[in-house]
N, C-alpha and C positions, 0 to 999 in steps of 0.2 A: 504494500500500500504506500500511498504516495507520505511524504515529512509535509508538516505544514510548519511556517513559522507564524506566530499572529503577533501585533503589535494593537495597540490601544493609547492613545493620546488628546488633545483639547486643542482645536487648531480655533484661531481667532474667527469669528462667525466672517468677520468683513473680508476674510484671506481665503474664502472657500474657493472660487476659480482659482488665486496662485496654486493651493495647495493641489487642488484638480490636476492643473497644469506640471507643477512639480512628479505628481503620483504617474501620471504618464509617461514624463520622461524617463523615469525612473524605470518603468518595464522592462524596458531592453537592456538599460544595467544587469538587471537583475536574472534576464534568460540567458544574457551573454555569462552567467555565470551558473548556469544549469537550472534555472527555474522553469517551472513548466505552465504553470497560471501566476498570475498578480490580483489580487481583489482590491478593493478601495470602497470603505462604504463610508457616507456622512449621516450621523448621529438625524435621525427625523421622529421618529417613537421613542424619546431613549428616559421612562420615569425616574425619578429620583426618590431613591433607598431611604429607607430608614439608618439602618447599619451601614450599609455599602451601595455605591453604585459607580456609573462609569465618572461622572463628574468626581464625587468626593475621589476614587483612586488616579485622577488624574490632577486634582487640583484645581479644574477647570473656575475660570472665573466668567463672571455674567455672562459676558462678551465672547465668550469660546463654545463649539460645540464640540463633542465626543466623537472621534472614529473610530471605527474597525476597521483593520485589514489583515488581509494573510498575503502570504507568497506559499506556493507550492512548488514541495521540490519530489523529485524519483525517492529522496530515499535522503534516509540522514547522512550520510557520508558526504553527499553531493552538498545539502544541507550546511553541514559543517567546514566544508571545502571552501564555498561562499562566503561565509563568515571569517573564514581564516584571509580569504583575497582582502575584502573589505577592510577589515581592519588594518592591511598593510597599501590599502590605496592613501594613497595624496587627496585625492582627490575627493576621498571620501570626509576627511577628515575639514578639509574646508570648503565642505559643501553648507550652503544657508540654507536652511532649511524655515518651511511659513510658520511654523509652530514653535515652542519651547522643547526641544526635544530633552530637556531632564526630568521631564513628566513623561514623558511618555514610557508604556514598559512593553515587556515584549517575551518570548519565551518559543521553544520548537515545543513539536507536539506529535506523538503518533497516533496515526486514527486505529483507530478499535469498531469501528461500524459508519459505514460508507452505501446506504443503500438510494 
């Protein structure tokens, strides 16, 4: 079964095209480095928790909404391969990104039911 990575973060509501714009470009990075799908979703149903929710684990303030995305990869090796590239890119490293990325968090994942 396929590795997913998912991230989760509060991008500024008024930066929703940049960030659109950003998530795009970003695709072919990311299949130029074995990925097989890119997802990008913007926060439109997203309640807020009593205990928890995506705002409070983001920090999100007024003015930001919540995303999700994932990147899919074949397989965690491929997965982890990618991550090892990126973190030794330049270019990764001062890339601007539309959002606060110290909020944002992130983790791989393997699926266990895919129907």
């Amino acid at each position: 079964m396929p590795y997913i990575e998912g991230f989760v973060a509060a991008v500024p509501t008024a930066r929703k095209e940049d960030y659109r714009k950003h998530a795009k470009e970003a695709v072919a990075y990311f299949k130029s480095l074995g990925a097989t799908r890119c997802v990008e979703c913007w926060g439109d149903d997203v309640p807020k928790g009593v205990l928890t929710d995506f705002y409070k684990a983001t920090q999100a303030k007024d003015d930001e909404t919540p995303i999700f995305s994932w990147i899919e990869y074949p397989d965690k090796a491929t997965r982890d391969a990618a991550n090892k590239k990126m973190s030794q890119d330049p270019t990764m490293a001062n890339m601007e990104m539309p959002f606060d990325a110290k909020r944002m968090f992130f983790g791989g994942f393997e699926q266990i039911v895919d129907e």
